[in-house]
N, C-alpha and C positions, 0 to 999 in steps of 0.2 A: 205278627209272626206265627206260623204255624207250628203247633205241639202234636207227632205222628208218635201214637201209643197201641201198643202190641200186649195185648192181655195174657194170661197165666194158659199153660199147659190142658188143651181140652177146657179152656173157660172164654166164655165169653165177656162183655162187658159191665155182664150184673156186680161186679167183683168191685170195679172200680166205680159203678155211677155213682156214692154217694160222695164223692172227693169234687172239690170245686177250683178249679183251672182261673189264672189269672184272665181276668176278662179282655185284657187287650191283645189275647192270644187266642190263635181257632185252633180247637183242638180236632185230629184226623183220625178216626179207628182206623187200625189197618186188619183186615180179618185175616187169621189162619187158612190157607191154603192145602187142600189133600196134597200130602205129597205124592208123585208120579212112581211107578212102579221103582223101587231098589233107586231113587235118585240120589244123587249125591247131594251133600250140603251145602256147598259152595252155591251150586245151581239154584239149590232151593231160597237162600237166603236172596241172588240174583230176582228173582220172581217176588219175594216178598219186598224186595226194595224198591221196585218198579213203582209203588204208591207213593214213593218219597220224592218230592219237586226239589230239587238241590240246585236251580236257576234263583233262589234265593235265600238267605240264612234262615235254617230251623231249628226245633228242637226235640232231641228224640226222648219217650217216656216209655221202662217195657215192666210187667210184672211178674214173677216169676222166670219159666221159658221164655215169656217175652224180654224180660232183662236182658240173659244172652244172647235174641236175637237181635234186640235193637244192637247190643255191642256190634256184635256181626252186621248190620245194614251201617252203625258209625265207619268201618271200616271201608267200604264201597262209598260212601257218599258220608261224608263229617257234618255231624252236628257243632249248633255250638257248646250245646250240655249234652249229654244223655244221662237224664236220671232211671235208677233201675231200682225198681220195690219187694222187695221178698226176694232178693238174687245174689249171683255170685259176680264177681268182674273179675274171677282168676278161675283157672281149673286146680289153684292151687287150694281153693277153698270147699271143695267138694267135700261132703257129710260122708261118712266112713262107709254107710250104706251106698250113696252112689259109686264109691270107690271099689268098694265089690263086685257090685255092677261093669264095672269098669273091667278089673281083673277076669272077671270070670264070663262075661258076655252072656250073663244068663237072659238080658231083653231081647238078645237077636235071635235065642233059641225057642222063646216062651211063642206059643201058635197064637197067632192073630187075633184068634177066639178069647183068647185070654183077656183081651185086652178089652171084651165087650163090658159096655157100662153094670149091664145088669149082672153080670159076674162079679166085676169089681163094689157093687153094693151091699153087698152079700159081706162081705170081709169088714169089721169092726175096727179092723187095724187102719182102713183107708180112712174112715172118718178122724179116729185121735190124735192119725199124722198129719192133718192138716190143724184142726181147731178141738179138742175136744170137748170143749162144754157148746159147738157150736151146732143145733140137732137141723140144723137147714144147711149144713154145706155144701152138700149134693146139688145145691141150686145155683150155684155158680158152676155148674158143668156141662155145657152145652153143646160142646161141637166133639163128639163123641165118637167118631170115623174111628174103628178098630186098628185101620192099617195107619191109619197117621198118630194116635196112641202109640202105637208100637215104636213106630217111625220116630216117634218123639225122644222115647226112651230110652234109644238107642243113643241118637242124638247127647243128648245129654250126658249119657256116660262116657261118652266117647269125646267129649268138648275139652278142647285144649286153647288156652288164650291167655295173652298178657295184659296184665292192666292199662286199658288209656287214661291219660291222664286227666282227660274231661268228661269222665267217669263219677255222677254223683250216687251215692249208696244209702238206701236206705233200712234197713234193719229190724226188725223185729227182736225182741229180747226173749223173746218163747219159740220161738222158728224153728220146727224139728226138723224141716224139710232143708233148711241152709242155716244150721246154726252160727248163732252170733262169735261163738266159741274160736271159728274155722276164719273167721273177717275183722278188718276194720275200721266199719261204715261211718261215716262221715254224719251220719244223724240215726240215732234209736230211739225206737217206740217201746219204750217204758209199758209190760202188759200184754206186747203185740205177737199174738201169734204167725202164721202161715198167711192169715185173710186178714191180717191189720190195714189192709186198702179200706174192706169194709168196716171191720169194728172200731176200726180209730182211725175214721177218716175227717174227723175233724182237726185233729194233730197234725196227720199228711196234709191237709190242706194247706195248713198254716206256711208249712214248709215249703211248697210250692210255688205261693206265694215267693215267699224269701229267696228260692231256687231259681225260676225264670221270672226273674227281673224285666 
């Protein structure tokens, strides 16, 4: 059976290669796509599910942003799990900060330029909010498109959704970015910050394991 997995926000798969997948399953990246000028989301998630063979039972895995997306691609085409790593499975779970966000629409106003990596580097506050004792985070950030940053941020503040019930949660216990506070996830990592894919991915594994059977 196939496991179709959608990495974090502007990250690629450095995040998750150290996590080991049940071997009698093939695991699928699906990469991030620029989104199309002002597209809607609906459309977009359309485009991203297009990698998904749904001619036979699978199973979706997202991290971060990819959490919410894969919920969005389970709703076009059903998994038989969708596991989600560092994320939320409600808009009722949203950190207070993205709720602001939310209110006040300040990602749709910030110019595009903002959203350039080497800007965001620069800022001390981007590093702590992901991992703070972690001085290589920056190295799981790779697909760096300004306007699809943007795009994203938006996204997200703007995400409204109800829990499916084949919705599995996994958790972080230090997570500033979706605290554990706002959820509650079906398995926690004891330790785990933002990047617990990487620094406790022997944990995750284990669970994987136990997750797709």
């Amino acid at each position: 059976m196939k496991i179709y997995v959608v990495s974090g926000l502007g990250a690629d798969y450095k995040v998750l290669e150290k996590l080991v997948f049940p071997a009698q399953h093939k695991v699928v990246f699906i990469d991030w796509l620029v989104p199309e000028q002002d597209e809607d989301f609906g459309e977009y998630v359309k485009r991203m599910a297009e990698k998904v063979d749904d001619n036979e039972p699978f199973y979706l895995l997202g991290y971060s942003f990819g959490g919410i997306m894969v919920q969005e691609i389970n709703r076009l085409k059903p998994a038989l799990k969708t596991v989600i790593l560092g994320s939320i499975k409600s808009d009722k779970e949203k950190s207070r900060l993205i709720k602001i966000g939310q209110l006040t629409r300040i990602p749709k106003y910030l110019p595009v330029g903002f959203f350039n990596m080497k800007t965001l580097e620069t800022y001390a506050v981007f590093r702590k909010f992901f991992d703070p004792k972690n001085p290589k985070v920056l190295q799981y950030f790779r697909f760096t498109d300004p306007y699809y940053l943007k795009w994203s941020m938006q996204r997200i503040t703007e995400w409204k959704f109800e829990h499916e019930s084949n919705v599995v949660q996994i958790l972080g216990d230090r997570d500033i970015v979706f605290p554990i506070k706002n959820s509650k996830p079906d398995y926690v990592i004891k330790g785990g910050t933002h990047l617990f894919p990487a620094t406790r991915h022997k944990e995750v594994s284990q669970l994987l394991q136990i997750i797709f059977i």
